[in-house]
C-alpha positions in Angstrom: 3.7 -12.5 12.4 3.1 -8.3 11.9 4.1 -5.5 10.4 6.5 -4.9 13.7 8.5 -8.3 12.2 9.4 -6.2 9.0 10.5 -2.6 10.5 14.2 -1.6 9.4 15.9 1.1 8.1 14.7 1.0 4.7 11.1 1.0 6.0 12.0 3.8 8.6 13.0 5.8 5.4 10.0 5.1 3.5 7.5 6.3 6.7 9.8 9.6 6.9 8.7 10.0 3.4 5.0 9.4 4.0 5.7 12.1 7.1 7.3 14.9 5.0 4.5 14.4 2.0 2.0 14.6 5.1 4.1 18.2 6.5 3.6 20.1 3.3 0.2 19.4 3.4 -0.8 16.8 1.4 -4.4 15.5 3.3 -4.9 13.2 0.2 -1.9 11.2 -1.6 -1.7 7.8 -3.8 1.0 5.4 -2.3 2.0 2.8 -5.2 3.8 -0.1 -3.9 5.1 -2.4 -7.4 7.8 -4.4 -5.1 8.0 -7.7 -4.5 8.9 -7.0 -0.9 7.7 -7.4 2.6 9.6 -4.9 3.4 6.8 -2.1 2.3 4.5 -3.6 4.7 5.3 -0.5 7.7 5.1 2.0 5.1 1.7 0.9 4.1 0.3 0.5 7.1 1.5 4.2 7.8 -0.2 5.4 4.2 -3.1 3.9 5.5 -3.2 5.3 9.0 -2.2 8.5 7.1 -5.6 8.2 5.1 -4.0 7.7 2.4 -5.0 5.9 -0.7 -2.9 2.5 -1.6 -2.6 0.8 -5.0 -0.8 -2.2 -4.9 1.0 -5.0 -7.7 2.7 -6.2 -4.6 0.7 -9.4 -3.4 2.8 -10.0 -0.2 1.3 -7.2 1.8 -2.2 -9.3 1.8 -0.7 -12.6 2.6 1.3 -11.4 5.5 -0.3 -11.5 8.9 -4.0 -11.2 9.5 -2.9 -8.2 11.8 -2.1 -6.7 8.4 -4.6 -7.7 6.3 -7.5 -6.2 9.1 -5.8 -3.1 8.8 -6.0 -2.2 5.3 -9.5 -3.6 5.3 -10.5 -1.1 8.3 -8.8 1.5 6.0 -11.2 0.4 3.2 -14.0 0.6 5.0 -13.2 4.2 6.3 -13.4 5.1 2.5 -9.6 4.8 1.1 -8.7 3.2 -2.0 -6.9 -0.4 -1.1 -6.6 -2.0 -4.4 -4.2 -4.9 -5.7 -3.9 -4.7 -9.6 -2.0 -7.0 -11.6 1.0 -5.9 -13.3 0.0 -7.7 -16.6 -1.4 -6.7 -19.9 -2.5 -9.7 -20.8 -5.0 -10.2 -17.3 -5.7 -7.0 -17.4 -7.2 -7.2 -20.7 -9.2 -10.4 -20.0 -10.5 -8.3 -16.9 -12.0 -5.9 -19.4 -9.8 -3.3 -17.4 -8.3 -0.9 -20.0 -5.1 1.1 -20.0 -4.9 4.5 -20.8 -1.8 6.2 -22.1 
């Protein structure tokens, strides 16, 4: 398994995102990924390579291939942000975590 199993056209589209926030000049960005989807997988991995921060409610990134999951740990350990949250209030609030609004 690997991210290469998950490239398509959607996932081409969201890199050429990452690649025009990266030609204005944006060094530092926040890529939020609240899918259910492997499909976000490439994109990711290009945030990452990017040196990009990721935030993620998606849980399938992290249970895909271990190709995957050393990647965004080698991004962690160069300094970037690679967090899962949960999307609910409830955990959240058990987790003493608080929301601001």
């Amino acid at each position: 398994s690997g991210a290469a199993g998950y490239r398509g056209a959607a996932e081409d589209e969201q890199i050429a995102l990452l690649e025009t926030v990266r030609e204005r000049g944006f060094n530092r960005a926040i890529v939020i990924d609240a899918t259910a989807s492997d499909h976000t997988i490439p994109a990711l991995l290009h945030a990452a390579d990017l040196g990009y921060d990721i935030v993620m409610a998606n849980k399938r990134p992290l249970s895909a291939g271990t190709d995957v999951w050393y990647k965004l740990m080698a991004a962690r350990r160069r300094g970037q942000c690679v967090r899962h949250v949960e999307g609910s209030n409830q955990r959240r609030d058990r987790a003493g975590d608080h929301l601001v609004r």
